[in-house]
PASE-8024 format. One record per residue (C-alpha): residue number from 1; residue in three letters; x, y, z negated. Coordinates in steps of 0.1 Angstrom, whole numbers, padded with zeros to 4 digits. Layout:
// PASE-8024
NUM, Ala, X, Y, Z
...
//
This chain:
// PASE-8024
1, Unk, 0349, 0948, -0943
2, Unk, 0359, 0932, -0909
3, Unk, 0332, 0944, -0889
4, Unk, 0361, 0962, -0861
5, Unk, 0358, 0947, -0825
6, Unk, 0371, 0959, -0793
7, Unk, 0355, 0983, -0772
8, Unk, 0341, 0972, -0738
9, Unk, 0343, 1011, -0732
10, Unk, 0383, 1017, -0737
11, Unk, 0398, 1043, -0755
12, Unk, 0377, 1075, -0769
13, Unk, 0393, 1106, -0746
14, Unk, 0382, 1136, -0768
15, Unk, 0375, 1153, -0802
16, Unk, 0365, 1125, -0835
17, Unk, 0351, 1140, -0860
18, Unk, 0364, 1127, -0895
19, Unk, 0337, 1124, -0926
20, Unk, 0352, 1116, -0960
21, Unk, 0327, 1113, -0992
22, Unk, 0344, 1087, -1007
23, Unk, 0344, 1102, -1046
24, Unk, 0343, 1137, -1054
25, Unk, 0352, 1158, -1020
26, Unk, 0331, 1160, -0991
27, Unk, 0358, 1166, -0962
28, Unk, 0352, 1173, -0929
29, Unk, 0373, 1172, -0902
30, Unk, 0381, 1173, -0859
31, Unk, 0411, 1159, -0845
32, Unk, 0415, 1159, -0805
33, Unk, 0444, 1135, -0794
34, Unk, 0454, 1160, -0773
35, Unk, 0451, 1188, -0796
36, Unk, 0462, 1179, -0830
37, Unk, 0440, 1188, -0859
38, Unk, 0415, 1213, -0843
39, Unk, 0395, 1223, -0874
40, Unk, 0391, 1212, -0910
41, Unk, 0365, 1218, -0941
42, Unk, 0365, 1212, -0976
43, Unk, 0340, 1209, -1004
44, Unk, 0353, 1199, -1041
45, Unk, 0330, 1190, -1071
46, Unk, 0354, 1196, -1095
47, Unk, 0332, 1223, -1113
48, Unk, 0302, 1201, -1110
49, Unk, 0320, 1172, -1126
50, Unk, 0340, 1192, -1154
51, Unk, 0311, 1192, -1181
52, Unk, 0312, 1156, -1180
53, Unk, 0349, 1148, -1182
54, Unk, 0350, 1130, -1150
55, Unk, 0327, 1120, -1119
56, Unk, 0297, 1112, -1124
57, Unk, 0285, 1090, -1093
58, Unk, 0249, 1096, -1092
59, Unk, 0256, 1134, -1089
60, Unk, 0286, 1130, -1067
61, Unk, 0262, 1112, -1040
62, Unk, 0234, 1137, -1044
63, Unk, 0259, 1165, -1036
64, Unk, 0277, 1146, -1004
65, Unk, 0238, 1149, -0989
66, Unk, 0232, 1183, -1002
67, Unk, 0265, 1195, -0984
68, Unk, 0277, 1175, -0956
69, Unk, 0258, 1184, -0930
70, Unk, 0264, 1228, -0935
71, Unk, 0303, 1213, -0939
72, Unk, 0297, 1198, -0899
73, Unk, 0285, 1228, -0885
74, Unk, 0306, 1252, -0902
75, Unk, 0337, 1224, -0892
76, Unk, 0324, 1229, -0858
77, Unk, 0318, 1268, -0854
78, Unk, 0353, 1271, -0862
79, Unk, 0368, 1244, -0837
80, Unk, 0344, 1263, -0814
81, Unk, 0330, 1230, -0806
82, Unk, 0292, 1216, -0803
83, Unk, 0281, 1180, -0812
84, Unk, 0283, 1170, -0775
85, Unk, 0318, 1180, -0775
86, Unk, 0326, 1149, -0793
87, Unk, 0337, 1117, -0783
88, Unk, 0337, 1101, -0815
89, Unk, 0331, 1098, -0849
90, Unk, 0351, 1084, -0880
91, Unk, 0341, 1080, -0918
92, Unk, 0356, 1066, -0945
93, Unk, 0336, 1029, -0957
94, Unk, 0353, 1027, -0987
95, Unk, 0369, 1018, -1010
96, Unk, 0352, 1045, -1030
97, Unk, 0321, 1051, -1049
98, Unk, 0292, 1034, -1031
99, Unk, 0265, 1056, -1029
100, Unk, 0289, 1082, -1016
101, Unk, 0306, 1061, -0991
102, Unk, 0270, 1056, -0976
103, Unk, 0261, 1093, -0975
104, Unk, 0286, 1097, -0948
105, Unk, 0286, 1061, -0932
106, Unk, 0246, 1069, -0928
107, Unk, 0253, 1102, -0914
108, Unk, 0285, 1092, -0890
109, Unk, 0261, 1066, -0881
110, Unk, 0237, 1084, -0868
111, Unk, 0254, 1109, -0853
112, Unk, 0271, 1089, -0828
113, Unk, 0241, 1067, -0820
114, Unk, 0222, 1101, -0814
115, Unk, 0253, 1115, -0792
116, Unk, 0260, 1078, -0777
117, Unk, 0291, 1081, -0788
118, Unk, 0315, 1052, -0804
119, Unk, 0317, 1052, -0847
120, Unk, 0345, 1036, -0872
121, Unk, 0348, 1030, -0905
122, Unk, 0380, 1041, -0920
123, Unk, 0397, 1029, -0951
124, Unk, 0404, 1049, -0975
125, Unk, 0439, 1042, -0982
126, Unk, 0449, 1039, -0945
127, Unk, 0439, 1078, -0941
128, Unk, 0460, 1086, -0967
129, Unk, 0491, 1065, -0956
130, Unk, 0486, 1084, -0924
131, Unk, 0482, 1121, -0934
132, Unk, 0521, 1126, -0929
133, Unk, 0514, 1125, -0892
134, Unk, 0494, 1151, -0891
135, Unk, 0529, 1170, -0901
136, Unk, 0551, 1188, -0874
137, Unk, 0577, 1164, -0881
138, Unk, 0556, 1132, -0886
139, Unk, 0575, 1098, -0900
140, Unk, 0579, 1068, -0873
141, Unk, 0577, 1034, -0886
142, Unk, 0589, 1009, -0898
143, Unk, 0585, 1032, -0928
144, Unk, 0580, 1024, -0967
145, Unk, 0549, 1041, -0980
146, Unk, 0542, 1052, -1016
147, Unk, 0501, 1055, -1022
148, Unk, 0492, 1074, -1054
149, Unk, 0459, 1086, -1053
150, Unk, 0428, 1080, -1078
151, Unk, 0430, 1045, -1091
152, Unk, 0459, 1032, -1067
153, Unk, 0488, 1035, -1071
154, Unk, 0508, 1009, -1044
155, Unk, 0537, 1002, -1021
156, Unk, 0531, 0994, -0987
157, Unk, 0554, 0981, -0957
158, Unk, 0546, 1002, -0927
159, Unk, 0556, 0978, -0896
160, Unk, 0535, 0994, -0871
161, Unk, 0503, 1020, -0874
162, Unk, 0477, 0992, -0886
163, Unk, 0495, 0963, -0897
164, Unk, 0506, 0972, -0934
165, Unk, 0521, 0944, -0961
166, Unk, 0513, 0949, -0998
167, Unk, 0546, 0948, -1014
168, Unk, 0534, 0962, -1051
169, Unk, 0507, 0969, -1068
170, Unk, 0488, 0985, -1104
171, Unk, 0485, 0959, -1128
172, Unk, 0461, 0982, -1149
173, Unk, 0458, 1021, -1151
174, Unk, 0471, 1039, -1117
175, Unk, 0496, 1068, -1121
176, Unk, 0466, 1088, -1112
177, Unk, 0446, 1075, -1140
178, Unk, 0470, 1074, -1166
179, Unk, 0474, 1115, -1160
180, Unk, 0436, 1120, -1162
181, Unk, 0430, 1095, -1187
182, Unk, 0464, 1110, -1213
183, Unk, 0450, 1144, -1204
184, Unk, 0417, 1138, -1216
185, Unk, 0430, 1124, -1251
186, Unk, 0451, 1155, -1252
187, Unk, 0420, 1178, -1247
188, Unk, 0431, 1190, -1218
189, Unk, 0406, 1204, -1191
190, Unk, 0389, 1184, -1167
191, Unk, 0409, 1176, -1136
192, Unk, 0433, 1162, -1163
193, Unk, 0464, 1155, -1141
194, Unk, 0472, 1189, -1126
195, Unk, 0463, 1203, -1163
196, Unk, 0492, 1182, -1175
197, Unk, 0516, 1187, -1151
198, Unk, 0510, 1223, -1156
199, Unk, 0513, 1218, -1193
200, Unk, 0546, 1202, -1191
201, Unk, 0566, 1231, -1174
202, Unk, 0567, 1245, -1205
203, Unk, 0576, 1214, -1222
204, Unk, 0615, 1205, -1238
205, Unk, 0628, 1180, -1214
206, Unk, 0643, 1145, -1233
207, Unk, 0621, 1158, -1270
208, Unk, 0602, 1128, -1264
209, Unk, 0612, 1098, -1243
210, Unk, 0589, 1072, -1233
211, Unk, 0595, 1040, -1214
212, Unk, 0596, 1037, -1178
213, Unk, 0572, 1005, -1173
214, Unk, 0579, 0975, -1161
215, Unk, 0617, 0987, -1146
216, Unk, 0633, 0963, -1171
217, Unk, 0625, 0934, -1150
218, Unk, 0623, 0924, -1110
219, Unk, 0594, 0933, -1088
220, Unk, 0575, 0965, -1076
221, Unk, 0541, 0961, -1094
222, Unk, 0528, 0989, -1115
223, Unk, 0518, 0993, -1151
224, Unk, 0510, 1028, -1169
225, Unk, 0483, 1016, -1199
226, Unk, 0510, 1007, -1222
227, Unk, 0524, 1043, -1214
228, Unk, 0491, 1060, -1222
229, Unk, 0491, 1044, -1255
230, Unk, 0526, 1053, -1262
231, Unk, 0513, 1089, -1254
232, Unk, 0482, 1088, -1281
233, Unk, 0504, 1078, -1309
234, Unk, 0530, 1106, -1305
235, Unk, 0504, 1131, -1300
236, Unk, 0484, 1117, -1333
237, Unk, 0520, 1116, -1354
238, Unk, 0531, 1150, -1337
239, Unk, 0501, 1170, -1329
240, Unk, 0504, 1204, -1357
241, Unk, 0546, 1205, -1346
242, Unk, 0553, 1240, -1327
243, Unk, 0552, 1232, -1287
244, Unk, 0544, 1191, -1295
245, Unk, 0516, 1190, -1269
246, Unk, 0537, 1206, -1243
247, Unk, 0570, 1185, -1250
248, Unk, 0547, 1153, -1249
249, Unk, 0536, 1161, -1214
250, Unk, 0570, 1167, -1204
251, Unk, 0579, 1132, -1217
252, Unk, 0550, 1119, -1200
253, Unk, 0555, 1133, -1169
254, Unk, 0587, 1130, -1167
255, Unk, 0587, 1088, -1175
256, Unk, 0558, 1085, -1149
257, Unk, 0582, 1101, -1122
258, Unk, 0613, 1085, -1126
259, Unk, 0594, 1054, -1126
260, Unk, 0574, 1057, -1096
261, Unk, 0615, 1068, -1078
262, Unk, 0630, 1037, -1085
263, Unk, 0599, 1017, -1077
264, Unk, 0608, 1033, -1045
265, Unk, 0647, 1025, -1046
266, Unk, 0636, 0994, -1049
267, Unk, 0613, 0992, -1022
268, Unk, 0632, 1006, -0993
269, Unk, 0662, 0983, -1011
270, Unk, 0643, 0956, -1005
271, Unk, 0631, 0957, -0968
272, Unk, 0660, 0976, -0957
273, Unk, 0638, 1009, -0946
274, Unk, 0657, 1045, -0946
275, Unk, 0619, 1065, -0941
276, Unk, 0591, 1068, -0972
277, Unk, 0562, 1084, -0971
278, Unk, 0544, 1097, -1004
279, Unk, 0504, 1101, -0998
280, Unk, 0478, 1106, -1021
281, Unk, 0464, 1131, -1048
282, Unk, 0498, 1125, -1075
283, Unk, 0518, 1133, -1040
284, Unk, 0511, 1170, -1051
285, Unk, 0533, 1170, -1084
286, Unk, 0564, 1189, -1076
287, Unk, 0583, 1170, -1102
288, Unk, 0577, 1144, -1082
289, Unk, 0584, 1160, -1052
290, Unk, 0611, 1178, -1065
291, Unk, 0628, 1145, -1075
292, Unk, 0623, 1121, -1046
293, Unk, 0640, 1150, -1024
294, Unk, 0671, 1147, -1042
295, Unk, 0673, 1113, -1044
296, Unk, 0666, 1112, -1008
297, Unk, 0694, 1140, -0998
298, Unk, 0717, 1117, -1027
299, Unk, 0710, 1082, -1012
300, Unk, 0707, 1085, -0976
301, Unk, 0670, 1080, -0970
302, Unk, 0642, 1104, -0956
303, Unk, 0613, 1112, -0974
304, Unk, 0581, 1124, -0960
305, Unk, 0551, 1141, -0975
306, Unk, 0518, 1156, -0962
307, Unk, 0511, 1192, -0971
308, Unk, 0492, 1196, -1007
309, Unk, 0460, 1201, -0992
310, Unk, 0463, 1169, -0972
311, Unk, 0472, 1153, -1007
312, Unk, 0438, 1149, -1022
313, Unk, 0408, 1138, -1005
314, Unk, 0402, 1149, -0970
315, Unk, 0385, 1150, -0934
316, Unk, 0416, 1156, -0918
317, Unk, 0434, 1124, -0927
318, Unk, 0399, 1104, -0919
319, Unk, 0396, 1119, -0884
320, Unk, 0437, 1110, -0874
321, Unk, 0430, 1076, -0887
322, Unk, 0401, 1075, -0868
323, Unk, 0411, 1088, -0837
324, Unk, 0439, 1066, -0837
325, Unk, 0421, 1036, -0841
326, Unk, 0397, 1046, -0813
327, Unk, 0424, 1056, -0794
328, Unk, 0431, 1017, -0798
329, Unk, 0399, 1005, -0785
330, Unk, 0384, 0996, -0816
331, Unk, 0355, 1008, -0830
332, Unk, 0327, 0992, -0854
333, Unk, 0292, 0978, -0847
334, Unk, 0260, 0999, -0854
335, Unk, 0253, 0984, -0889
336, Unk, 0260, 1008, -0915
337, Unk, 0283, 0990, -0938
338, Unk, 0305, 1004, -0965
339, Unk, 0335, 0987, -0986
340, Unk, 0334, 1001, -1022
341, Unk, 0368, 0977, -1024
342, Unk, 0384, 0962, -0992
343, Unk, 0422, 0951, -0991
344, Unk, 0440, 0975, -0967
345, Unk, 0458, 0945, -0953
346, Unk, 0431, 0928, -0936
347, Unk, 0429, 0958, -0912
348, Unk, 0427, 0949, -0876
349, Unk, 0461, 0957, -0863
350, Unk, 0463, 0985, -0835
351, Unk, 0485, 0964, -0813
352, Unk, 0458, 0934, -0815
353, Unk, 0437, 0959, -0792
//
């Protein structure tokens, strides 16, 4: 999607509103440059989706129509704002599911052509990278940025807000899948990560080891399938043994999280960065957490994360990306257009406007 061009009108002075219907959250969001986050909304369909075992895309779309629009008023009651307040609007194009991507690109849309007001696509990813800021102590770059949410799981180089390098990537399964998919075949509740990680407190730490993927060997790509599979054949050889289920969740959790640290050693080895930034929905687990603060405090690096609602899917994150790229003078033409997968390099860079 490289629809971005540069506004004849300059920067956008005021209130964005952020719209994220990307998956299974419909998110709702203002942020005033001048302000900060003013006021934010948010809608899950984990109940909805539960009886299936995971989201069900036809449903999720239905909803994001069903619910976005009370979410904007009620967003804007308590910002004590009106639509004409606003001098902007920004959704999220994708990457996502695509019939819920265009629920809110069709309804950012036509909001800002009804309020003349400027409109940008956001991606995805980018609002994530960027929740951190909306922190009281936000990250500068050059940063390193660890993205774990949903079916990503990456490391970015941060030179500048907008120009991101790629510098590793999921081969197969995400960390985020491989906790909802090894929950499932554990029986565990639908969301399957957080059921895990809960799960695993109780668990015996070292009772069952499992490799760390692909930390054998150079490079900062990621690979958890092999992992899951590991999983399924303990749980099937150890399943009727007092506290097994528990103990294999600790063995799970615990391999996923020290692989995902020195992916991150590695990283900020490797382009000689002292900041990281962890975004996205696996972001929440405090082992994680937990761990990359001590390693941080032991090795001389900062490490930055956003708040755990700013974790999973969000408004908030959508409307600081937004603003800031509007801020920039960019801002996207009046087709409606939507990325269900777009690389987050090609991004327009900030400076470029």
């Amino acid at each position: 999607m490289s629809n971005q061009k540069i506004a004849k009108s300059g920067p956008v002075p005021g209130p964005v509103l952020g719209i994220e219907t990307s998956c299974d959250e419909t998110g709702v969001a203002v942020f005033d440059p001048s302000r900060g986050l003013v006021a934010h909304t948010l809608y899950s369909q984990i109940k909805m989706h539960a009886d299936y075992g995971g989201v069900v895309p036809e449903l999720a779309s239905r909803d994001h129509v069903r619910k976005l629009l009370p979410l904007i008023r009620e967003t804007l009651s308590k910002a004590g704002m009106t639509t004409r307040d606003l001098r902007g609007v920004a959704y999220t194009a994708g990457p996502g599911l695509v019939g819920a991507l265009l629920v809110g690109a069709s309804c950012a849309r036509a909001l800002a052509w009804a309020l003349d007001v400027p409109a940008i696509g956001v991606h995805h990813m980018e609002g994530h990278l960027l929740a951190p800021l909306l922190e009281p102590d936000p990250p500068q770059p050059p940063f390193v940025a660890l993205l774990v949410s949903g079916g990503h799981s990456m490391l970015i180089e941060v030179s500048a807000i907008g120009r991101y390098r790629l510098l590793g990537d999921t081969l197969d399964d995400a960390a985020g899948e491989a906790f909802d998919k090894t929950a499932k075949l554990m029986g565990l509740p639908y969301p399957g990560g957080p059921a895990l990680a809960k799960l695993a407190e109780s668990g015996t730490p070292g009772k069952f080891r499992f490799s760390r993927p692909m930390t054998d060997r150079p490079g900062l790509d990621f690979s958890f399938s092999g992992l899951k599979t590991q999983v399924l054949l303990a749980y099937q050889q150890h399943a009727d043994e007092a506290n097994a289920k528990a103990d294999i969740a600790r063995g799970f959790e615990d391999a996923i999280v020290e692989t995902l640290l020195i992916k991150c050693r590695r990283a900020l080895e490797q382009v000689g960065a002292t900041r990281l930034v962890i975004a996205g929905g696996v972001g929440a687990n405090r082992k994680l957490r937990a761990k990359l603060a001590e390693a941080a405090q032991r090795d001389g690096f900062r490490v930055y994360f956003p708040r755990l609602e700013f974790c999973t899917d969000n408004g908030a994150m959508i409307a600081l990306a937004g603003a800031l790229r509007l801020q920039a003078g960019l801002h996207d033409d009046a087709a409606i257009k939507v990325a269900p997968r777009w690389n987050l390099e090609s991004l327009a860079p900030l400076e470029a406007a």
